[in-house]
Every structure is written in C-alpha cells, then in structure tokens.
N, C-alpha and C positions, 0 to 999 in steps of 0.2 A: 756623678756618683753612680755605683752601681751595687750601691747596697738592697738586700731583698731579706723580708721577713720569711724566714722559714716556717713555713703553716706547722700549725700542730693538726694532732689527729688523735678527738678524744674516741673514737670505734675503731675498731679491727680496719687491717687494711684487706680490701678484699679486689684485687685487679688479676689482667694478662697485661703482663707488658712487655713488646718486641724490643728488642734494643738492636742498634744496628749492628756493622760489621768489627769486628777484629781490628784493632789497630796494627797489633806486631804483626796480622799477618800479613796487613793491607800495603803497610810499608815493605815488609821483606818480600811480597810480590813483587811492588813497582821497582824494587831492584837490579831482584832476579830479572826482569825482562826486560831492562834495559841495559843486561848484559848476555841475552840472553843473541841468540844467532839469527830470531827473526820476530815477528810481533807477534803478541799475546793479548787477549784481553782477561779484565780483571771483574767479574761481578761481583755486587754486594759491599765493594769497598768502602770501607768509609770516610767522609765526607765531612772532615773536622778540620781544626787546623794543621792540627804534626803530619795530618796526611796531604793536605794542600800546599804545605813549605816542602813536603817530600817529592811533590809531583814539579813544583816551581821550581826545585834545585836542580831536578832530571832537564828541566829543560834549558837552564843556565849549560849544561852537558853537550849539548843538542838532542835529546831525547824527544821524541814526536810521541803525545799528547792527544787523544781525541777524547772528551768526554759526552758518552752517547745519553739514552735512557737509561740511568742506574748500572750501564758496563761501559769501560775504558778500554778503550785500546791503545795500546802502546808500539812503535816503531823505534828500535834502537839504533842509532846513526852505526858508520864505518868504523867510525875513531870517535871518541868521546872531542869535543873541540867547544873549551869553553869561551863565556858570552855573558860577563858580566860576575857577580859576586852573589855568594850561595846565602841566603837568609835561613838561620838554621833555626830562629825562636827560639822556644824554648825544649827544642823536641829533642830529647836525646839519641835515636832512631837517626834523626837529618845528621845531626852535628857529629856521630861516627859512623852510619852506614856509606855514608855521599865520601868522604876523603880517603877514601880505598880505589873508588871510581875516578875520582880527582887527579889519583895518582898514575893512572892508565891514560889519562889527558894528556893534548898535544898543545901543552901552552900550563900557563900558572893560573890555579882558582884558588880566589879569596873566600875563606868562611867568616860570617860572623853572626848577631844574633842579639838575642834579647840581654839586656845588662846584666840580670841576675846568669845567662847562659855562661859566662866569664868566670864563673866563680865552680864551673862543673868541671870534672876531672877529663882531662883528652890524653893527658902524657903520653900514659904507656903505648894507645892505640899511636900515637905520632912518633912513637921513639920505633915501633914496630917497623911504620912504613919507612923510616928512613934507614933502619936496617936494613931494608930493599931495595934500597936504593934511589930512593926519593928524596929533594932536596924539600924540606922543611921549616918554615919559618917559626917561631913561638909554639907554646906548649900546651897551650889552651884557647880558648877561642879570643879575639878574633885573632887566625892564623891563614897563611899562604902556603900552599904547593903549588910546586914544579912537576908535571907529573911526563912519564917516559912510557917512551914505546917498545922498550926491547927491556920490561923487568922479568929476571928471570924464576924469583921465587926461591923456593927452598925452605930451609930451617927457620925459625922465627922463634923467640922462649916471650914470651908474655906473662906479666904479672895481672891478670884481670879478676884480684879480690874486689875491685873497687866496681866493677860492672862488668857482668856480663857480655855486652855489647862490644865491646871490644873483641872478644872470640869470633861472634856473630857478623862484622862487620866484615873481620880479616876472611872468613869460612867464605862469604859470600862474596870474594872476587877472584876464590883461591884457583877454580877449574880457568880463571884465566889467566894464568902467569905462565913462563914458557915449560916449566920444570914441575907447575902445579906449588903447593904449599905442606910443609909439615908444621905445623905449630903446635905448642907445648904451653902450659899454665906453669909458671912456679911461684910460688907465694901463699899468701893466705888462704881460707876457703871459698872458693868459687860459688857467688850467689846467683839463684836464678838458672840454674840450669836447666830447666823445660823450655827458656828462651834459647838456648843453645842445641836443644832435642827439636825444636820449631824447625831454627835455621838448619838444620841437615836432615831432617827429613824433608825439606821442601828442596833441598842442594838433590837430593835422590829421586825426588817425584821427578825432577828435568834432565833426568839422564848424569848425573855428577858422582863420580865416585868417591864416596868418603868412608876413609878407617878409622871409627872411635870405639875402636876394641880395647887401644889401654887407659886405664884412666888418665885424665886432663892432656891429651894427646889427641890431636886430630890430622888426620893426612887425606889430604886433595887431591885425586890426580887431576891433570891437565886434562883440555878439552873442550869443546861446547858446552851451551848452557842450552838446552834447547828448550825453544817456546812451549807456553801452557796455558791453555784456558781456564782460567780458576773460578771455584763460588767460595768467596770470603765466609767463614763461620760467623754468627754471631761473638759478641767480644763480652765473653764470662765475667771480666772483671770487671767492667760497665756496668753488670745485670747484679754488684752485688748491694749496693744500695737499695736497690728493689726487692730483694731477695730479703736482705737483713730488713728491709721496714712488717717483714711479717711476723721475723723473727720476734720483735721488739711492741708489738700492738696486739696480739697475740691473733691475728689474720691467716687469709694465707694468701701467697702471689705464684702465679705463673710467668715463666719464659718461656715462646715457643722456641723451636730447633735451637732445642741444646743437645750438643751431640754426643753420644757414646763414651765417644774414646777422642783423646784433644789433647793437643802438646802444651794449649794454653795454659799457662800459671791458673789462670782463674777457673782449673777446673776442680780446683782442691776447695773451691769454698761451699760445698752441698758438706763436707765432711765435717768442715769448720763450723758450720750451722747447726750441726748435729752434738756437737760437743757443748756448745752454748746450750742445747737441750729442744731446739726446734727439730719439727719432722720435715723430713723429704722425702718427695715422691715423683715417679718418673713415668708421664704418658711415651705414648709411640714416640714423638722427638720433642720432646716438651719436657720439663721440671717444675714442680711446686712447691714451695716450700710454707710448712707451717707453722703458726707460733701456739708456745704453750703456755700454763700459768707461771713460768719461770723463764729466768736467763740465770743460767750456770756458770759459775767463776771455768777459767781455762787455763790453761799452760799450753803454750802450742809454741811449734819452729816453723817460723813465716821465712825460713832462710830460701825457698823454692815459689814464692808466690808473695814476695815481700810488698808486691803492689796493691793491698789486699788490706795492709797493714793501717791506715788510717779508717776503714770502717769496722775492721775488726779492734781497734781500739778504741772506736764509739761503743760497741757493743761492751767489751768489758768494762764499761764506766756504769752502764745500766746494769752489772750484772749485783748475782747476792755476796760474793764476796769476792776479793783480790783473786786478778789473773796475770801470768806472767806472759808476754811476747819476747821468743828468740828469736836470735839469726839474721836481726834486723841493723847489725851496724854499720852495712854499707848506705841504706837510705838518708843517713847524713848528705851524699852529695847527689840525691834526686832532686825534683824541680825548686827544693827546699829543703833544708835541715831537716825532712820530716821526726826526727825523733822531736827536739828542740820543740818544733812547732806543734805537734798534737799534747804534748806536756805542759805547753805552756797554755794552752786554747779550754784544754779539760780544769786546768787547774783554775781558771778562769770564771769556769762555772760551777766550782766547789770540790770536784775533784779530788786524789792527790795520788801524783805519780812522781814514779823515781825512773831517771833516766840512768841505764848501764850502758858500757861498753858496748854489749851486743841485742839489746836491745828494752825494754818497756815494761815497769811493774807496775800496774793501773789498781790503787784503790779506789771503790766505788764512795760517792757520797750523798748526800742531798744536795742537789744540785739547781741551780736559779740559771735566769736567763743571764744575755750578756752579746757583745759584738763576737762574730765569731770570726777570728781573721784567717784569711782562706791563704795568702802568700804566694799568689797565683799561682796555683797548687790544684790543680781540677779535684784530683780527690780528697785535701781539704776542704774542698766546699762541699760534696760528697756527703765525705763524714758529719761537715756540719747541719746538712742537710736531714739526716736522719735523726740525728740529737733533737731538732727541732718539730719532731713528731709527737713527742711525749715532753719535752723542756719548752715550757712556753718564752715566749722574748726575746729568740736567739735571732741574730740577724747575721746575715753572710757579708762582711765588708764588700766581697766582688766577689758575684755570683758569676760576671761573665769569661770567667779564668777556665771555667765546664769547655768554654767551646773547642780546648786543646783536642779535647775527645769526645764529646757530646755538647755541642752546640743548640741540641734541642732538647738539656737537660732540663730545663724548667716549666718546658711545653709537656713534658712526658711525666714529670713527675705532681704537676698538680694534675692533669688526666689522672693519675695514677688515682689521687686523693677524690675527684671527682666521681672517679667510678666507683667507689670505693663506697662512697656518701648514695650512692642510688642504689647499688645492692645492700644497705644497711637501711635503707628507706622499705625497700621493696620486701625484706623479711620483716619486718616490724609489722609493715600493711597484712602478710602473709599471717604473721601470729596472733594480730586483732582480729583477721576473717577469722582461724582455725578459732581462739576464745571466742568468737559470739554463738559458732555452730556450734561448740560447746555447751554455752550457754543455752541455743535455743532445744537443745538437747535434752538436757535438764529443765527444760521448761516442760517440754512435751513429757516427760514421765511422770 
C-alpha cells in the first residue's frame, strides 16, 4: 500500500522551494532532437516518469540516449528503425508525440501502456496520420503502425477539441514530410493553446518555418530540424501546490527562476493567486507568493491552463463563498475523469459541488477528514495534498502516482513543512528576546 497521511500545518507556511524542469518542455525537446538533423543536448530536463517512457520510446526508434550530470545528449539515427514496443504509461505527451515519429519508421511500432491509458482519446491524431498515408491499426491504445519513408504531407483538417496534443504532436514532425504540413482545427474549442504557442515556438527556435497567422491554421514548411542546446525552465505547474500552500496558511513561499515570459500554461497561476485574494511578488528570477486573512470565492476560465485545475479546485473548497471553474470539459479524458474525480473526493469531505458540461461549481463547507483517492492522477494527489494542510485526517490512497512528474514529491514537500516549522520557531525565539528587552527596559526606568 502506498497510502500517506498528509501533514497538516497549524502556522504559516514559510519556505523556498526549487521544483525541477518542465515536463512539456522536456518532452517536446527530446522530440524535437530526435528529429532534429544532428545531436542536441538537453539540460535541466526532467527526470520523472512521462519523461523516462519519453526517453525509452525514442529508443524502441533507435534514438541514441546519453544521460550525463543533469544534461542528455541525444543522437538521432538515419531512419527511425524500430526495436520492440513503445510503453506509453500513462503520459499523454508518449502516447501522441512518439506515433508521428512512428509513422516516419521503416518497419511497424506497437504502442501500448497503462490500462487506464486505453480509455484516452487517440482517434482523431490516428485518423490524421492515416490520412497521410500511414497504415493504422485500432483507434486508441494499444495500437500498431506501419510507418513509410516517402510521406508526402500536405493538407490535414483535425478535430483537436478533445486535446491539444494532437496539433502539437502533428506540428512537431511537420518540417519533416516531403511537401511540409498545412493543418486546420475544426470542431469544438481548442483547449490548452499556450501548449500549442510551446510547440511552435520551439518548431522556430530550430530553424522551422511555421504560419499561425489565421486562426486554428498551421502551416509547416519543409526542412531541417536543426540541433539545439537547451536549459529546461522550471515546470510552473509543479510549483503550484507550493505556491497555493501560502495562499491557504496565510504564509508566504518562493520559487527561484521563474521566468518572465513562458509559453507554459502554468504561467497563469500568480494571476489565479491573486483573485483567490493572495499577493505576489517577483525578485530578479524568483516569485513569492503570499497568503492573506482570506480566500476569495472566483469564477475563472481554466480553458488555457486546465492542468491547474484540481488545485485550483482545492483552493475554492477553502474559499468564503461559491466559485465557478470554466473551460474545463475536456479534462474528462485526462489521466482521470478529473471533473468526476475532484467532485467526488471534495464532496467526500463535506463539500458540495455540481459538475457541468464545461466545467465546476465548488460550494465551500465544513469540512472533515476522509481517504483521498488520488486515481493515479499526480495532480490529484497534489490537490489532496494541500487540502491536508489545514483538513486534518486526509490520507492519499497512492501518493506514489507524483512520480508521473515529481517523483520527489514528498521529499520536497515535507522539506517545505520542515522549514517552515524552524523559521516559525526562530521568530517566536526572536519575539521572546525583543519582549524580555522590552521588559528589561521597563525595568530600568
């Protein structure tokens, strides 16, 4: 079993805490340079699961692999020539980035993956490539290509309401088809487009020409991919558990090198902080956020940063009255039901939430402890994580579901607490010295 009692925390929380690299970006790196014209290395990447099934799949490819001191270098074969069957987990990055690459292959690769991965949407990206002319097995995981050496590319229309990644997936093999790629969106509205702003500006940092002048329209030219030495950002959305535990204690925490300007989705959550009624505040490459004597009810559209979404709907369970979450109805087919699951987890601990179409109306209650089932859902455990700062009794069914993207989630986060408890020792000691000088102050007059 891998249940863990989430500490509570009756003082402020008061830490620095580093979080590591970027997941989307660490993965659309080792992509990009394995389709890239010669080797790249990657620093700061990180070093979790979705990124180690990323690195494993490249090498099912023949993709050459070195992992040094904290930088990779990567060497991409002639031909992709696969060597075995792609394990995708449960990452959704593996299971649509890798069968674009798949499809450039001189031979047939099998994808397959965690049980619950079967139940995630692949269609549209697999209806795409077989419109390329790739021969296709099944319509979700586990599935086979046949992948060709003379695809020519061209026109493509994709429905990609249902994710993102799908755009991103196609974007990121497009400079290699013989004619390049035009691709088009039609359908619903398009979630998560700062992960599509990610994937083409990194398509541009390597030399790739892309036109996303009209809306949901993207065109490719043909070309090289050329090699890049990259430093991975820290990964915003990682830092927002740390972030929200200030909000919520009425503390304050820092992230160092948080940067400026960032395609990450998770660069929307200082703003998101801010409306719940905490301050933020920004050193030379650093953010801190602080908590005040309240949490503010919200209405926010998480339709751009929907991964965000289960600690942002910790936070309005704590707040003073009802908040609405939009924009959230594709995360139905993330690592979990997440609407489903955080609905049913809140209401669990007194809660009461209505689930819509498009996304979450979170009344606040009094709230008790209770198991918190995470649904191997990293950022359910996350959320449940922070609930358990101020809700005593809450336990994480399976805390170790973190390691998809932080593996050293429970190392950092009682650190967090630890340090927390010694600067809250260390002003207490401080404001007994200042009262006795007081004191002896008053004695002397």
């Amino acid at each position: 079993m891998n249940t863990w009692p989430a500490p509570t925390m009756p003082t402020p929380v008061e830490a620095t805490v580093t979080v590591p690299g970027s997941k989307s970006q660490t993965n659309r790196a080792l992509v990009l340079a394995a389709l890239s014209s010669g080797p790249s290395t990657i620093a700061n990447g990180l070093d979790a699961r979705d990124t180690r099934l990323m690195r494993d799949g490249l090498r099912v490819l023949g993709v050459e692999i070195e992992d040094g001191a904290g930088v990779w270098r990567i060497t991409p074969p002639a031909t992709f020539r696969p060597d075995g069957t792609i394990d995708c987990g449960l990452a959704g990055t593996v299971m649509r980035f890798l069968p674009p690459l798949a499809a450039l292959a001189d031979g047939a690769v099998t994808f397959d993956g965690d049980e619950q991965s079967y139940a995630r949407p692949m269609a549209p990206l697999l209806q795409a490539l077989t419109a390329l002319g790739v021969e296709v097995t099944g319509d979700r995981l586990p599935c086979t290509l046949i992948g060709r050496l003379d695809l020519t590319g061209g026109e493509v229309v994709i429905d990609a309401s249902t994710s993102s990644q799908y755009v991103s997936a196609l974007l990121l093999f497009g400079a290699r088809l013989e004619s390049g790629l035009d691709l088009r969106h039609s359908g619903g509205d398009l979630p998560s487009r700062p992960h599509i702003a990610m994937t083409v500006q990194m398509l541009r940092d390597r030399g790739v020409e892309v036109d996303d002048s009209e809306v949901d329209r993207w065109r490719v030219g043909p070309g090289p991919i050329a090699p890049l030495n990259v430093t991975v950002e820290p990964d915003l959305s990682t830092a927002a558990p740390f972030l929200a535990a200030a909000a919520i204690t009425g503390g304050h925490v820092t992230v160092p090198h948080w940067p400026s300007v960032s395609t990450q989705p998770g660069h929307a959550l200082p703003g998101i902080l801010q409306q719940f009624g905490a301050e933020v505040s920004y050193g030379a490459d650093s953010i801190t956020v602080c908590g005040t004597d309240q949490i503010g009810a919200v209405e926010v559209d998480l339709r751009d940063a929907s991964e965000l979404t289960p600690v942002v709907a910790a936070l309005a369970a704590l707040a003073q009255d009802t908040s609405h979450l939009h924009g959230i109805g594709h995360i139905r087919g993330h690592e979990t039901d997440r609407l489903t699951a955080i609905a049913t987890e809140l209401e669990a601990l007194g809660a009461k939430v209505h689930v819509h179409r498009d996304g979450l109306t979170i009344h606040p209650r009094l709230m008790g402890g209770a198991t918190w089932r995470t649904y191997a859902d990293h950022r359910m455990a996350q959320a449940g994580a922070l609930l358990g700062l101020v809700i005593e009794d809450i336990w994480l069914d399976d805390v170790t579901c973190t390691d998809k993207t932080l593996p050293e989630f429970v190392q950092l986060w009682t650190q967090m607490l630890a340090d927390s408890r010694v600067e809250s020792a260390r002003e207490i000691g401080q404001g007994e010295i200042k009262q006795e000088e007081t004191e002896q102050a008053v004695d002397r007059e």
